[in-house]
TIMI-948481 format. One record per residue (C-alpha): residue number from 1; residue in three letters; x, y, z. Coordinates in steps of 0.2 Angstrom, whole numbers. Example, Ala and Ser with C-alpha at 12.3 -4.5 7.8 and 13.67 -1.06 7.14 Angstrom:
1 ALA 62 -22 39
2 SER 68 -5 36
This chain:
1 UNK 148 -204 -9
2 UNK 164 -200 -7
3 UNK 174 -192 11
4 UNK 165 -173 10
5 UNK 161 -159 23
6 UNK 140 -165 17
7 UNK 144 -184 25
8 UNK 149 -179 40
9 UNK 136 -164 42
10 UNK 123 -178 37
11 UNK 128 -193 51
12 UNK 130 -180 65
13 UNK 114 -172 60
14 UNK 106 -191 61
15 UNK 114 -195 80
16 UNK 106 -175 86
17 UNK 89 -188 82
18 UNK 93 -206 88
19 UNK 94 -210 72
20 UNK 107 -223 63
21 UNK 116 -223 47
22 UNK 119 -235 35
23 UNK 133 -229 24
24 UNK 137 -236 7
25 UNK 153 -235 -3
26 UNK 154 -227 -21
27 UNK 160 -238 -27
28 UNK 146 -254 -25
29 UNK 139 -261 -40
30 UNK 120 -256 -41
31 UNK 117 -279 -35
32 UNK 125 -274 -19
33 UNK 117 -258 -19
34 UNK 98 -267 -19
35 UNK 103 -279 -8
36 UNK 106 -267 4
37 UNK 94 -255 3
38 UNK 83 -272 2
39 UNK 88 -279 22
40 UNK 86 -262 29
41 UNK 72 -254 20
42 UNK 80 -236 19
43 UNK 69 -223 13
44 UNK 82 -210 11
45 UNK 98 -209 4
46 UNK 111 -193 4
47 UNK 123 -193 -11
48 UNK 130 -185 -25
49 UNK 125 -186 -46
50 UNK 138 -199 -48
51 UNK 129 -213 -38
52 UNK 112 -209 -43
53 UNK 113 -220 -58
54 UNK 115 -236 -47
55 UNK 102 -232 -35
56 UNK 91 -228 -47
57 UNK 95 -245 -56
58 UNK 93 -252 -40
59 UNK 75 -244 -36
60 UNK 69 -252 -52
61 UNK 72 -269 -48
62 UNK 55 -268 -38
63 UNK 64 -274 -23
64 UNK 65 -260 -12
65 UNK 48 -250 -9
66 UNK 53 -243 5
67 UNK 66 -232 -5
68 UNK 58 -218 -8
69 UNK 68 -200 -8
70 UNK 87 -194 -12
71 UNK 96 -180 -5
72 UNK 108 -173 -19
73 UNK 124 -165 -11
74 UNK 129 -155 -28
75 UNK 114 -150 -35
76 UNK 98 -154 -46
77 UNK 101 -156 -65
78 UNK 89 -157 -77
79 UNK 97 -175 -83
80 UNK 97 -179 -65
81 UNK 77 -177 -63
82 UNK 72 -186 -78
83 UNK 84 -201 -72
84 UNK 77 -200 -57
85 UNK 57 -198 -61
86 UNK 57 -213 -72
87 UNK 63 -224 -57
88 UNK 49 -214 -47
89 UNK 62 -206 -36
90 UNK 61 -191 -26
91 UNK 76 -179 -28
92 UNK 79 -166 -14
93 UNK 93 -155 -14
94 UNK 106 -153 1
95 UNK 106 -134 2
96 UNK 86 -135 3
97 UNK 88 -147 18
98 UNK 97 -136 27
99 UNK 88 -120 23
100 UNK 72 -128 30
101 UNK 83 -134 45
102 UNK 89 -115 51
103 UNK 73 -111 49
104 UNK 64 -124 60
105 UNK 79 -121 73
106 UNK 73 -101 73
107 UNK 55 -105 73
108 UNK 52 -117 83
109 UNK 73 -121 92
110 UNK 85 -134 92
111 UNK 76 -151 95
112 UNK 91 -162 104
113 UNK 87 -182 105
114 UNK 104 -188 110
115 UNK 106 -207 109
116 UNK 110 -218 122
117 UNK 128 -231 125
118 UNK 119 -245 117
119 UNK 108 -237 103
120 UNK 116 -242 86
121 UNK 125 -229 79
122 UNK 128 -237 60
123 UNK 131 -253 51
124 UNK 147 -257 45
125 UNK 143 -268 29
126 UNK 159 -280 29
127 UNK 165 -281 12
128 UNK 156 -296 4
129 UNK 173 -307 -1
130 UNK 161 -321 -4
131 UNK 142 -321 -6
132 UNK 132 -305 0
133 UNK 141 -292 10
134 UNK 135 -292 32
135 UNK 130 -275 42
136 UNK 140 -277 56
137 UNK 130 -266 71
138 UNK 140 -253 80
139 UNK 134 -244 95
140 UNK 139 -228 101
141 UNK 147 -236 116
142 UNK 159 -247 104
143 UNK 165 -231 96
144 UNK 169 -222 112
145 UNK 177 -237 120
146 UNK 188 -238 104
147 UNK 194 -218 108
148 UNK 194 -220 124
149 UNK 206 -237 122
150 UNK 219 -231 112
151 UNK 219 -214 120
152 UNK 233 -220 134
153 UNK 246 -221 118
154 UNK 243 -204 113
155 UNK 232 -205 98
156 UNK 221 -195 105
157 UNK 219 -181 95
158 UNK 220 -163 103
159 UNK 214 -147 96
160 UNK 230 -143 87
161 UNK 229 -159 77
162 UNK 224 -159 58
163 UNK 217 -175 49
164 UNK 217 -177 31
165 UNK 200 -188 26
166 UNK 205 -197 11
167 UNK 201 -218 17
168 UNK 184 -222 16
169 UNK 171 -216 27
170 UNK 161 -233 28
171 UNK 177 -241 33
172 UNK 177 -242 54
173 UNK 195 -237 52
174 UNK 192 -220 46
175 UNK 178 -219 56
176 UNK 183 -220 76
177 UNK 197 -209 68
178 UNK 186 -194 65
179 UNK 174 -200 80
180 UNK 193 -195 89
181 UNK 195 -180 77
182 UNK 176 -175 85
183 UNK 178 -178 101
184 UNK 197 -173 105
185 UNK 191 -154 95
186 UNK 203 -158 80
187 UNK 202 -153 61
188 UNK 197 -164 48
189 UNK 201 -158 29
190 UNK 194 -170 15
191 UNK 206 -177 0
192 UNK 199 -172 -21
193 UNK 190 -190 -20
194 UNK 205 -195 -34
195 UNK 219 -206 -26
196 UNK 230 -199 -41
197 UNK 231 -183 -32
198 UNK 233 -188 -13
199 UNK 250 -183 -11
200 UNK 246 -166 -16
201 UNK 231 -165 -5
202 UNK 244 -171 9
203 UNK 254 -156 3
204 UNK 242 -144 4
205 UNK 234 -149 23
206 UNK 252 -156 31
207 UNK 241 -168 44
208 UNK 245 -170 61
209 UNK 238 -186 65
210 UNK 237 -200 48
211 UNK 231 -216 46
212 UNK 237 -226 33
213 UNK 234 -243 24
214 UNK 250 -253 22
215 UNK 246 -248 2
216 UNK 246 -232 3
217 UNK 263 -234 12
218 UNK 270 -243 2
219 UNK 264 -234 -15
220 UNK 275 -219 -7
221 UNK 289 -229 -3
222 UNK 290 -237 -21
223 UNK 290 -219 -28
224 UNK 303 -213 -15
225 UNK 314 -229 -19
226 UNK 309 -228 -39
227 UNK 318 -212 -41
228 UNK 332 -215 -29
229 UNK 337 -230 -39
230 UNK 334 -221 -56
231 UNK 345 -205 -48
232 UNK 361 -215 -47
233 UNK 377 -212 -43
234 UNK 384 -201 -29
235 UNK 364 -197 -24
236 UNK 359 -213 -21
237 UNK 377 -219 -12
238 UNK 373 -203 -2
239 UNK 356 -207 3
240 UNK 361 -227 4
241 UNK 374 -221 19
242 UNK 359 -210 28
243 UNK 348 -223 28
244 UNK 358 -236 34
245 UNK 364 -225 49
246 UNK 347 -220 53
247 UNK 342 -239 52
248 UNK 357 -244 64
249 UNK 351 -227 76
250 UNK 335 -234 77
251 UNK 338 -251 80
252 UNK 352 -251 90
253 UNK 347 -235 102
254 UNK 327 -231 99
255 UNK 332 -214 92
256 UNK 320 -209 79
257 UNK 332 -194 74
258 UNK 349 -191 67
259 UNK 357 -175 70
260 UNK 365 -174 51
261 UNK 355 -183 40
262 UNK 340 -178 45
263 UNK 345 -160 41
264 UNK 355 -164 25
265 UNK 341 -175 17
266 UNK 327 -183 28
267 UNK 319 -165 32
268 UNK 319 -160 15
269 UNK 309 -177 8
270 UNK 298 -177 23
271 UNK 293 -159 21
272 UNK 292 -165 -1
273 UNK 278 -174 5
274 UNK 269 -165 15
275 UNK 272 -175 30
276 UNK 283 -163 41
277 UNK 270 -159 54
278 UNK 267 -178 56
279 UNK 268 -181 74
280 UNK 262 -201 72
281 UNK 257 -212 60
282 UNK 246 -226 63
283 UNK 244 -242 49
284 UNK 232 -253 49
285 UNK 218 -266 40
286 UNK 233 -276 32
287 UNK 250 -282 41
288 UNK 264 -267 34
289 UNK 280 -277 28
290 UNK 295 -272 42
291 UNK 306 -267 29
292 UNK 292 -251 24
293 UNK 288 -249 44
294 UNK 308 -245 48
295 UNK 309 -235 34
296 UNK 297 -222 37
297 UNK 301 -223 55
298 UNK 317 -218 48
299 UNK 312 -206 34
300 UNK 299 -197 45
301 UNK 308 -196 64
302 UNK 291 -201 73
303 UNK 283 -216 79
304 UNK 274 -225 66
305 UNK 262 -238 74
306 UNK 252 -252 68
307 UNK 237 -259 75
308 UNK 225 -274 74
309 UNK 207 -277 72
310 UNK 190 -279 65
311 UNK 176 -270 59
312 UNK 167 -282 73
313 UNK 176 -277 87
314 UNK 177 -257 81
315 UNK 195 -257 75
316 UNK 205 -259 87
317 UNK 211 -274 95
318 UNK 231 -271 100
319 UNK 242 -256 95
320 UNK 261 -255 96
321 UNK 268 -246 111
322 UNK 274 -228 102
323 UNK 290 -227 115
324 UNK 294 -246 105
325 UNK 303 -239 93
326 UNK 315 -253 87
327 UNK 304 -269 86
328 UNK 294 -272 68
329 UNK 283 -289 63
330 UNK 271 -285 78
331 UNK 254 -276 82
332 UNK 256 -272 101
333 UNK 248 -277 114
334 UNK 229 -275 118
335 UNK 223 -258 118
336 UNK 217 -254 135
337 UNK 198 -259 135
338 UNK 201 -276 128
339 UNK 204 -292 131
340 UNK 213 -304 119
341 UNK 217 -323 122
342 UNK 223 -336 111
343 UNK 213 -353 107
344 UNK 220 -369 102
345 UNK 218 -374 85
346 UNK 223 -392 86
347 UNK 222 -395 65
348 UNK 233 -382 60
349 UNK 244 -385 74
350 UNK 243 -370 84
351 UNK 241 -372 104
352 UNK 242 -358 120
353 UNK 255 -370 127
354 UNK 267 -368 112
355 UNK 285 -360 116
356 UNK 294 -360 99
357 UNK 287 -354 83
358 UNK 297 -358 66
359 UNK 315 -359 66
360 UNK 316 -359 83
361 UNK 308 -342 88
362 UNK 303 -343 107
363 UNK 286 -336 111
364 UNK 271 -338 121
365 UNK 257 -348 114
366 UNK 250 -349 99
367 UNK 231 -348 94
368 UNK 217 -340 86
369 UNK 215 -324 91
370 UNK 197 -322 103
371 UNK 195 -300 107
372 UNK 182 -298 121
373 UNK 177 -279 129
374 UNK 164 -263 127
375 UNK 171 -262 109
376 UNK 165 -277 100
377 UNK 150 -277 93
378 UNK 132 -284 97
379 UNK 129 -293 80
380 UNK 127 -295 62
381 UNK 108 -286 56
382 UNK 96 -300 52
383 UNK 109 -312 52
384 UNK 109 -322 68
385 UNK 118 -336 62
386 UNK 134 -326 56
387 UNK 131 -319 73
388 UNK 132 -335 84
389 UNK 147 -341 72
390 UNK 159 -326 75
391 UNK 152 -322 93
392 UNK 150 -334 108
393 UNK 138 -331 122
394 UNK 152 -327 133
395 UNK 154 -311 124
396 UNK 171 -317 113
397 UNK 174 -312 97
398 UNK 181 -326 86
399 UNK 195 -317 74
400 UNK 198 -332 62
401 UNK 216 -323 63
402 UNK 231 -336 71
403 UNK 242 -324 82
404 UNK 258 -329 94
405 UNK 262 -320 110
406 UNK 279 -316 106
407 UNK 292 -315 123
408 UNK 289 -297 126
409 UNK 271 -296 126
410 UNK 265 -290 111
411 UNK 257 -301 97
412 UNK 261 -307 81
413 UNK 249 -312 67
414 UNK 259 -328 60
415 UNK 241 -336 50
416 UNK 224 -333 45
417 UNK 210 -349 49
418 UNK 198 -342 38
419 UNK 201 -346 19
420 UNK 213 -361 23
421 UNK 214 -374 10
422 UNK 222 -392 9
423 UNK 233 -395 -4
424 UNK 231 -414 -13
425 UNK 246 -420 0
426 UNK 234 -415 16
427 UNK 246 -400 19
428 UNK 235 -382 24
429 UNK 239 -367 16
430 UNK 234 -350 19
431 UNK 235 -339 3
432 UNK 234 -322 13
433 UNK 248 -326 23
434 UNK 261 -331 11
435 UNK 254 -315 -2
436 UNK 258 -304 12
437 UNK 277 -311 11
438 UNK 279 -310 -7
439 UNK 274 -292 -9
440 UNK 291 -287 0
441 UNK 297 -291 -17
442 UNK 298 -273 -25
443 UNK 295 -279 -42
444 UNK 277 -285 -35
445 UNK 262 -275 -33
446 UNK 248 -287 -31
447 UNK 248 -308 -30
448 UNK 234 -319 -30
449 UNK 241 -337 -24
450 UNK 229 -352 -29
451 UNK 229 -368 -23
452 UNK 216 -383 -21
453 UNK 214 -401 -15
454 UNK 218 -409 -33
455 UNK 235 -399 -35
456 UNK 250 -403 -23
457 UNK 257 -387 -26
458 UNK 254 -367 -28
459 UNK 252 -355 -42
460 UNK 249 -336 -44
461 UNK 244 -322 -53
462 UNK 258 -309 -53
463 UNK 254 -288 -58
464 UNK 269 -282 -58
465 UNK 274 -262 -49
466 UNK 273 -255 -65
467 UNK 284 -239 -59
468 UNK 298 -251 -52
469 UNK 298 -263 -70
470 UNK 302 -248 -80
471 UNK 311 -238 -70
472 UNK 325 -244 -60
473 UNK 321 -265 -64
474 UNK 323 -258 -83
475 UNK 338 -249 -82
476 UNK 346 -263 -75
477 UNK 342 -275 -86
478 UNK 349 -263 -100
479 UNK 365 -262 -92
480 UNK 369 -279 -87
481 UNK 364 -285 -105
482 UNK 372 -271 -114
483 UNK 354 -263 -121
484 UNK 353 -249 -126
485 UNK 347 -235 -117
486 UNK 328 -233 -115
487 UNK 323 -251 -126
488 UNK 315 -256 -110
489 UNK 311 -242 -99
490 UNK 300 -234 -115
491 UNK 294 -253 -118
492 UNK 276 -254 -114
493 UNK 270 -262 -96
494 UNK 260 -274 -105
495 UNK 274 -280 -118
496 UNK 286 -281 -103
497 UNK 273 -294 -92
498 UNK 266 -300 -108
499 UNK 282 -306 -115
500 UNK 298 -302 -105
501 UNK 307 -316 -100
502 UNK 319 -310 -88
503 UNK 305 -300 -77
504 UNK 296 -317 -76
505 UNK 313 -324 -70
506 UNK 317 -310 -57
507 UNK 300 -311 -49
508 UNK 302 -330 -46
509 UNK 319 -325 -40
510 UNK 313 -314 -28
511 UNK 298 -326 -25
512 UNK 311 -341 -19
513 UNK 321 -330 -8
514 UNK 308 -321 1
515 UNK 300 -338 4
516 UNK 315 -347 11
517 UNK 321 -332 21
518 UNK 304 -327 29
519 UNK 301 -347 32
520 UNK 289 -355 21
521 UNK 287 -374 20
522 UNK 290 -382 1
523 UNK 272 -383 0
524 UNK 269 -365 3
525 UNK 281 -358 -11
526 UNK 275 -356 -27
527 UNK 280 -364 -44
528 UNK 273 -356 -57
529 UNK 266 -336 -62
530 UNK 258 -327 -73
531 UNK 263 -308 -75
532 UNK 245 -298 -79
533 UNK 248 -279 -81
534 UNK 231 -276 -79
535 UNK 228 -272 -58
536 UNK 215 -279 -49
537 UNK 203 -267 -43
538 UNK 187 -260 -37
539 UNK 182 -256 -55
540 UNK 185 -274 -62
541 UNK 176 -281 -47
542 UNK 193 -289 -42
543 UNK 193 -281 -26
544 UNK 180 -275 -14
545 UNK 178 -258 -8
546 UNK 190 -260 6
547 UNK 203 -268 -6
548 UNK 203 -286 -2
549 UNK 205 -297 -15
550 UNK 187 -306 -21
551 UNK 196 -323 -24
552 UNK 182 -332 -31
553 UNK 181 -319 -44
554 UNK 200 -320 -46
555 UNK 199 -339 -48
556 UNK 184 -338 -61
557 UNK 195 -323 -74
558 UNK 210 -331 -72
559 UNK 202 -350 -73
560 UNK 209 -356 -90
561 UNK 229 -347 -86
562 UNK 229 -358 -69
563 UNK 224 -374 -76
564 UNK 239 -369 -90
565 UNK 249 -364 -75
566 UNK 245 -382 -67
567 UNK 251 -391 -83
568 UNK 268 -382 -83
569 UNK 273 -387 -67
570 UNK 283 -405 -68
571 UNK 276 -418 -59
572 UNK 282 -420 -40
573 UNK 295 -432 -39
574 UNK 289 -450 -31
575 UNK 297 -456 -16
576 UNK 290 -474 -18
């Protein structure tokens, strides 16, 4: 279910018994539900109406016997029990289950089993990109070494701290964060479940403490920099000038505050958002563009950190240093119970003896990145060759990321090994890396890049930032080409990606620049788009639940618009 007060009462009232949870995300399809009640034979599941209808589709598949009883946190409807009786379910409320547990702790007193350091504490089901999502095991001991790791930088949450619960609860990101919460005596509050309305959630609980996915960041920044564009005039000179002397501040002298525009217009924004009480913020499970990082830095005077790491080894790999407050395009350097080194990998041409990255960058070594310590994690369940493939037996945990020590110690994620393909000209290409640096483009909100061994080039699937393409994009375009006012800004998103030649060009324009200036090879810029206003998500099964982008489904929707794509692009010049 959904981030609630009911999951976090039901997990700790598990660990008071040794027990181990197994948490789903609302959002699976009832195939990956059965799968997974399937490999770990639950017999109970806690949850609200909303996800009854897949486990109950689930239940009569026949291939979970074991699945016996749910616990409904909202309540017993009569449409609810006769759903639930014809797939030979037992329903139980919440409220029952706790009633009958006050009265066994009056009775007969508060049974305590705590677990022990190596007892598994939950599985955290990795999101399934290809083929049948893996339950990564998590023991209690990698959860505390997690807190205990990152709490030298201050993250460690203290009584006075508040935490707003609104990224998933299955995800091990939002988990060692209210494992912290927990521990260090914090408050959690818990978002409406609508990511429409998290600004206003943020409002109303001003958190302490947040972390953040680089989308959620840059959502807000789009908005922020949507309306100062569409404001105009003296405003957006005025905010133009703030920003830029902040930037300079920053950069040039580490300081985080600005004695005039932070009272004349940063305070007031900040404080708009719900995010004046913020004393650090802390991205991570995708690289967050140095552009967004230095400008909340700027907009919100605190240190904003981003970290690396992996479900496997329990989030947390390296963290930026929060007194580092100029440097961007790192994540810091190990968090204090790991270890990280980086391996050769000869056919990508990545060694630990390398001294220059692109364009003449000194650095360290280059590699895959291996994490070793307390915090990775025993295993995959009933998988023990996934296991032996991602773990050796000298206890390293094999990333599949490519990272550069840069000259000051911290690391740089630079490639990705997993999901590397060969273009027809024996040149590899990773698609995640080179998406990553084309949503710096404002006009972009999502990019699938495609690529194979039969093409000598790469193609993608653009959806546009529907916000940015009529507001600011628009009224520029009706400007410069003497429209007049409001004929594209009132046009329909679709009619604008469907048919709008200039956005197509702008996005390519912006695709060519941001390649060239953030390095890509020929190879790895792309020649041709389609704009799709349609977003990719969970719904659509475009994206799993942790938002990463299922690209085999991808390939398969979009299959007859690449081959179109492919035809469109002239053939490569021959050199013979």
């Amino acid at each position: 279910m959904k981030n609630c007060v009911e999951w976090l009462l039901t997990e700790q009232s598990i660990y008071c018994h040794s027990g181990t949870t197994v948490p789903f995300y609302d959002t699976l399809g009832p195939a990956t539900v059965e799968f997974m009640l399937t490999q770990t034979n639950l017999p109970t599941v806690v949850c609200t109406r909303a996800e009854l209808p897949a486990l109950c589709q689930a239940k009569k598949s026949g291939n979970c016997p074991s699945f016996q009883n749910v616990i409904l946190v909202n309540g017993i409807i009569p449409e609810i029990t006769s759903m639930a009786k014809e797939a030979k379910l037992n329903l139980i409320s919440f409220a029952k289950v706790e009633a009958m547990g006050a009265q066994i702790v009056e009775t007969q007193g508060h049974k305590h089993t705590p677990p022990s350091i190596n007892d598994i504490a939950t599985f955290c089901y990795t999101s399934g990109t290809t083929g049948n999502p893996k339950g990564a095991l998590i023991t209690h001991g990698n959860l505390m070494a997690t807190n205990s790791g990152v709490a030298p930088t201050g993250l460690g949450p203290t009584p006075s701290d508040r935490h707003l619960s609104y990224l998933p609860l299955p995800h091990i990101f939002e988990r060692v964060t209210v494992t912290g919460m927990l521990v260090g005596g914090g408050s959690i509050g818990f978002f409406r479940g609508d990511p429409k309305y998290l600004l206003e959630d943020i409002q109303a609980l001003r958190p302490t403490i947040m972390p953040v996915a680089p989308r959620v960041l840059n959502k807000i920044y789009d908005k922020i920099m949507a309306g100062i564009a569409s404001a105009g005039g003296s405003k957006k000179k005025l905010f133009d000038m703030a920003l830029h002397a902040k930037t300079q501040n920053l950069q040039k002298h580490g300081k985080l505050t600005h004695p005039l525009w932070d009272k004349l217009l940063f305070n007031k924004i900040k404080t708009a958002l719900g995010m004046d009480k913020l004393r650090m913020m802390v991205s991570g499970s995708a690289p967050l563009s140095a552009p967004v990082m230095t400008f909340f830095r700027c907009l919100l005077g605190i240190p904003v950190l981003e970290g690396y790491g992996q479900t496997e080894g329990s989030a947390a790999a390296t963290i930026s240093d929060p007194t580092d407050l100029a440097t961007v395009g790192h994540v810091g350097g190990p968090v204090a119970c790991t270890e990280v080194v980086l391996v050769d990998v000869p056919e990508m041409g990545y060694l630990h003896t390398d001294s220059l990255h692109r364009g003449n960058q000194p650095c360290k070594g280059r590699g895959e990145i291996w994490i070793r310590g307390p915090n990775v994690f025993p295993g995959y369940y009933k998988e023990p060759e996934k296991t032996r493939e991602t773990l050796d037996d000298d206890g390293w945990l094999h990333s599949g990321d490519i990272g550069l020590w840069r000259m000051d110690g911290s690391l740089q994620i630079i490639d990705r090994k997993k999901n590397i393909f060969k273009l027809s000209q024996g040149e590899y290409v990773a698609a995640e890396k080179i998406e990553n640096v084309l949503l710096q483009s404002p006009l972009i909100a999502q990019v699938f890049v495609y690529g194979d061994s039969y093409q000598s080039c790469l193609v993608a699937i653009v959806v546009p930032d529907e916000e940015v393409v009529q507001g600011s994009w628009a009224k520029q375009k009706e400007e410069e080409n003497g429209m007049s006012e409001g004929i594209l800004s009132k046009s329909s998103f679709e009619s604008l990606c469907k048919s709008n030649k200039d956005l197509k060009m702008d996005i390519m324009k912006d695709i060519k620049t941001l390649s060239k200036s953030n390095g890509l090879h020929g190879f790895e810029t792309v020649k041709a788009i389609h704009l799709d206003s349609e977003p990719f998500s969970v719904e659509n099964a475009l994206l799993t639940p942790t938002f990463k982008m299922k690209r085999q489904q991808l390939r398969d929707k979009y299959e007859k618009i690449i081959d179109d794509l492919y035809k469109s692009v002239p053939p490569p010049k021959s050199k013979l």
